[in-house]
C-alpha positions in Angstrom: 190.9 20.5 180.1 192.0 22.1 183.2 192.7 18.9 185.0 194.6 17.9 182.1 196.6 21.2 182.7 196.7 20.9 186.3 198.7 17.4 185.5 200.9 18.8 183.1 202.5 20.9 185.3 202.7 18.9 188.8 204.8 16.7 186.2 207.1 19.3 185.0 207.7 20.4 188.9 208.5 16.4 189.3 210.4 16.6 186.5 212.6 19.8 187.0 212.2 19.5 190.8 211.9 23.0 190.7 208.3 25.3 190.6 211.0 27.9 189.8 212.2 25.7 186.5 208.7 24.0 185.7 207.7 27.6 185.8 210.3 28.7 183.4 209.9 25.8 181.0 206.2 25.9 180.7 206.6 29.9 180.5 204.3 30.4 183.2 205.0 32.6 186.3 205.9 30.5 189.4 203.3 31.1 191.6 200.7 30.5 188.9 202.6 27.0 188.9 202.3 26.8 193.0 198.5 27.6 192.9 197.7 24.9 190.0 199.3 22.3 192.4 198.0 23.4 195.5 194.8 23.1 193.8 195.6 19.4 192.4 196.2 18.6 195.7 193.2 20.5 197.3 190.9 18.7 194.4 192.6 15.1 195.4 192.9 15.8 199.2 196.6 14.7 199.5 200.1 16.2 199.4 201.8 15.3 196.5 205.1 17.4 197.3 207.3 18.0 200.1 208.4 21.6 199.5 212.3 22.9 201.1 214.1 26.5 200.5 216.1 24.1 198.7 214.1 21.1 196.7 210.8 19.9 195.9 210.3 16.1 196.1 207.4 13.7 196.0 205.1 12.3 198.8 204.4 8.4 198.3 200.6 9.5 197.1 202.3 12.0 194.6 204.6 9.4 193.3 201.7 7.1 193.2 199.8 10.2 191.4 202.7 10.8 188.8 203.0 7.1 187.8 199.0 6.9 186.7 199.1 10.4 185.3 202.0 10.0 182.9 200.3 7.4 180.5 196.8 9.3 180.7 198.7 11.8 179.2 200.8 10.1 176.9 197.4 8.1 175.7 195.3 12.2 175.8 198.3 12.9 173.5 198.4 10.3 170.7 194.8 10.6 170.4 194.8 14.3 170.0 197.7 14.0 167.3 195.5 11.5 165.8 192.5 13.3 165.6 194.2 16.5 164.8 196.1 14.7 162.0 193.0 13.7 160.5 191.3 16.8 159.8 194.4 17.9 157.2 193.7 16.5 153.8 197.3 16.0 153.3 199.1 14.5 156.2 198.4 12.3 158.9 197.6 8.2 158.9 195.0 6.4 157.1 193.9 2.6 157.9 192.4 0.9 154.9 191.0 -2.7 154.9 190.5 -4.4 151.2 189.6 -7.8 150.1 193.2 -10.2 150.4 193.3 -10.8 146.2 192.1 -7.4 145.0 194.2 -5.7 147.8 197.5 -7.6 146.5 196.6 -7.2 142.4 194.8 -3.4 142.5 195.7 -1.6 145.7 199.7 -1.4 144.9 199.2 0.4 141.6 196.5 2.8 143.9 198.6 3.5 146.5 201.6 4.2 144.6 200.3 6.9 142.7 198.3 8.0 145.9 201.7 8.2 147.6 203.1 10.1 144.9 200.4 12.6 145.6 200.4 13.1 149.0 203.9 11.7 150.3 203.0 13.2 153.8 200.4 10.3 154.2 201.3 7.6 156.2 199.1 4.4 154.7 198.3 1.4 156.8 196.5 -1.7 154.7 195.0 -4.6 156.0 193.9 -7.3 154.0 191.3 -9.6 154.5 188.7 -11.5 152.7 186.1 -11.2 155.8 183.7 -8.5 155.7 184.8 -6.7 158.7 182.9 -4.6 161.0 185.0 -1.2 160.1 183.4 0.5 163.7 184.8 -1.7 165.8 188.4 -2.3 164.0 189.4 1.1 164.1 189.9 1.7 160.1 189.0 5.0 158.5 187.6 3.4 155.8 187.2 -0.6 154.1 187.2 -1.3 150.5 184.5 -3.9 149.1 183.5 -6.0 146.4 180.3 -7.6 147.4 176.5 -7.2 146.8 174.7 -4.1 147.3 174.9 -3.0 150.6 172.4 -3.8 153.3 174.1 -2.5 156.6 172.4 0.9 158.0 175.0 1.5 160.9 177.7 2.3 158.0 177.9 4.8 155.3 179.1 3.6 152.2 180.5 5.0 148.6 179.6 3.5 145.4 182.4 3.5 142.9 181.1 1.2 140.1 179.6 -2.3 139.2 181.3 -5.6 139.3 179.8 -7.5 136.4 180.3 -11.6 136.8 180.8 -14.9 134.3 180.1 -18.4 135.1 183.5 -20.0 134.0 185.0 -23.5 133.6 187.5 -25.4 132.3 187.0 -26.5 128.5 188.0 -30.2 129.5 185.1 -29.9 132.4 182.8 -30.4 129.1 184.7 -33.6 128.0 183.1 -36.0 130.7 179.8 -33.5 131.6 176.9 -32.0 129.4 177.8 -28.8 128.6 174.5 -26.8 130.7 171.9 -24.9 128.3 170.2 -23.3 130.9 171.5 -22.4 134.6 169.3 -25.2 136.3 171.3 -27.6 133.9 174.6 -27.2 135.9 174.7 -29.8 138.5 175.3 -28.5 142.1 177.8 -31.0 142.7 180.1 -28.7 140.4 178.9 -25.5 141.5 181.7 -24.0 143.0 180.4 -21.4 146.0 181.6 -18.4 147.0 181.0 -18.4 150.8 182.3 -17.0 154.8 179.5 -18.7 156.4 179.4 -22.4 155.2 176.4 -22.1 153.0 176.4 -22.4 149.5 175.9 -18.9 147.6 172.7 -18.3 145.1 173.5 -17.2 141.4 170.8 -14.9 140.1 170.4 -15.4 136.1 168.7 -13.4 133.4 168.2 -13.9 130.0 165.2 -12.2 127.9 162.8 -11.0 131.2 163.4 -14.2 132.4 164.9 -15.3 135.9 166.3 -18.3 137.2 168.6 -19.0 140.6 170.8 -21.6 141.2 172.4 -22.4 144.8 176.0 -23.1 144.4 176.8 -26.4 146.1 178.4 -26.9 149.4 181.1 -29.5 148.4 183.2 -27.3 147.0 183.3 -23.4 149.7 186.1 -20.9 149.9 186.0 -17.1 150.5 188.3 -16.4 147.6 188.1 -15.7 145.0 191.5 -16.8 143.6 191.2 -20.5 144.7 187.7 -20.7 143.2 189.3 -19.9 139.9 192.4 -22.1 140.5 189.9 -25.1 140.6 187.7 -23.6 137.6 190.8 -23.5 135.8 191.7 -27.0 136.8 188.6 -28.7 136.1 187.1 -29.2 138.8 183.8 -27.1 138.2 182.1 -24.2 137.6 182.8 -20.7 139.6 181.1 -17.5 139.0 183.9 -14.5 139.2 183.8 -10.7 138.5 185.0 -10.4 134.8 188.0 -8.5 135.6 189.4 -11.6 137.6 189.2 -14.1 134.4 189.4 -11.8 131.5 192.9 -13.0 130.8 191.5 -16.6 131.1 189.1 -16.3 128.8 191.4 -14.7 126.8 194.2 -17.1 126.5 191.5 -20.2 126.2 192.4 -22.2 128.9 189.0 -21.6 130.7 185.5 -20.4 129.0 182.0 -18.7 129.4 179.9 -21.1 130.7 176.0 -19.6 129.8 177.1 -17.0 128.1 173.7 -16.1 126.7 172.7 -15.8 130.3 173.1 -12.2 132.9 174.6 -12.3 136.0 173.9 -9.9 138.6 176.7 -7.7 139.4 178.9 -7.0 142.4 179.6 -3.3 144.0 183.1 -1.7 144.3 181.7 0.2 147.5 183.9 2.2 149.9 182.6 1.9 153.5 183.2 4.3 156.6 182.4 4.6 159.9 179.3 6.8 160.8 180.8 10.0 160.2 178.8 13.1 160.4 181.3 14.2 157.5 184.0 12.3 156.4 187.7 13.4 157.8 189.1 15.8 154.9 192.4 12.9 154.9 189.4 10.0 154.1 187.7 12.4 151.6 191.1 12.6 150.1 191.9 9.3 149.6 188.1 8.5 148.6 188.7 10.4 145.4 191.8 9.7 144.7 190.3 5.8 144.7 187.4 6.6 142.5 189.8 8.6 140.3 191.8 5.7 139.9 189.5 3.0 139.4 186.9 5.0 136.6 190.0 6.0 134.4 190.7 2.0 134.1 187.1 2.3 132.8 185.5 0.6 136.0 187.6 -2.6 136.9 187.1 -3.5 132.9 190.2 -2.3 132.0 192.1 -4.5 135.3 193.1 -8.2 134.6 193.6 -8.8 138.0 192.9 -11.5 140.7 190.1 -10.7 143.6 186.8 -10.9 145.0 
């Protein structure tokens, strides 16, 4: 910290041109300014200023020296904002990641009330379907809807469960046996869920009994939405979180497909960095999140588009 002292003020005297005036300016006395430069200078082992009665002006090392020192600074200076912003609960920046549908349908109604709230937060939001690596993309904190988590570098928050239904088309049923039991659904029509090329498994229950299907690979995307767009056209069978197709089901134009039949559920999960303790400004928004989300009675009480 010293050093980073010892470059503030050989840039005020470059600035001002005057020990006298840096001095003044960084309310220090002057030769307290002289000796932290004659010591920058000692510690580097060239002179950085040519000293007159009547003006101070820079060696070519010094302006060498003043050109790499003013961005260390500027960069020492952001991050200590940052940082420093970050540690009150009700100002500062937050970057959020969330899944591309769910982010455009859910997060709006979150962050406007969040904003109302705390209006001295500043709220960056990146979508994305891709289950990012939230250590190495500089977020404060990722929003999920995926299977229990399994990554130990990560600490992660557990809002509430995502409960799924197999859905189709009605008209899917004109030209295909309707299936009785999950192996019955051909995988041809198994519309997968997928960000790696391989068809996803769907894990069924029904009376202590098991069975798992794996989705086909003729039919891939990693969203949510256009699965349902197809499932809605025809095309075949996608399994959804119930929130995403209630209004569907609703209005007819798709169906239950098993219905007698569990689906394992999803997690809402909130991940973070390794923090030793979350930032008070991440706690902040944490809760207000989990506020949000149980008073719509978990994501039943959402009609909403995501994944």
């Amino acid at each position: 910290m010293d050093d980073l002292k010892s470059m503030r003020v050989f840039l005020e005297v470059v600035d001002q041109l005057s020990f006298a005036a840096a001095a003044r300016r960084l309310a220090m006395t002057a030769a307290s300014v002289t000796r932290m430069v004659a010591k920058l200078e000692n510690d580097l082992g060239q002179q950085l200023l040519l000293r007159t009665t009547r003006q101070v002006a820079l060696t070519a090392d010094g302006a060498v020296v003043a050109a790499r020192m003013r961005p260390i600074l500027a960069e020492w200076d952001r991050a200590y904002e940052d940082l420093s912003a970050r540690q009150d609960a009700e100002h500062g920046r937050i970057r959020i990641s969330a899944p591309l549908s769910f982010g455009i349908q859910v997060m709006p109604a979150v962050l406007e009330g969040f904003n109302a709230h705390y209006p001295q937060v500043d709220l960056d939001i990146q979508l994305t379907d891709t289950l990012i690596d939230v250590i190495d993309s500089d977020l404060d904190l990722a929003v999920r809807i995926s299977g229990p988590p399994s990554d130990k570098s990560t600490i992660w928050r557990k809002i509430c469960e995502v409960p799924r239904v197999a859905v189709a088309a009605p008209s899917l049923f004109e030209d295909v046996a309707r299936p009785e039991v999950p192996e019955d659904i051909p995988q041809t029509l198994a519309l997968s869920y997928s960000e790696t090329g391989h068809g996803e498994l769907w894990h069924f229950s029904k009376d202590g009994h098991d069975r798992t299907v794996r989705a086909g690979r003729q039919v891939l995307s990693n969203n949510g939405d256009v699965l349902y767009g197809l499932a809605r056209a025809g095309v075949g069978v996608a399994v959804l979180p119930e929130f995403m197709v209630a209004s569907g089901l609703a209005s007819g134009e798709i169906e239950c497909v098993l219905p007698e039949w569990r689906l394992s559920s999803l997690w809402l999960t909130l991940y973070y960095p390794p923090y030793a303790k979350l930032p008070p400004l991440v706690a902040t928004f944490s809760d207000y999140f989990e506020r949000f989300i149980l008073e719509q009675d978990g994501l039943a009480g959402l009609s909403i588009g995501g994944r």
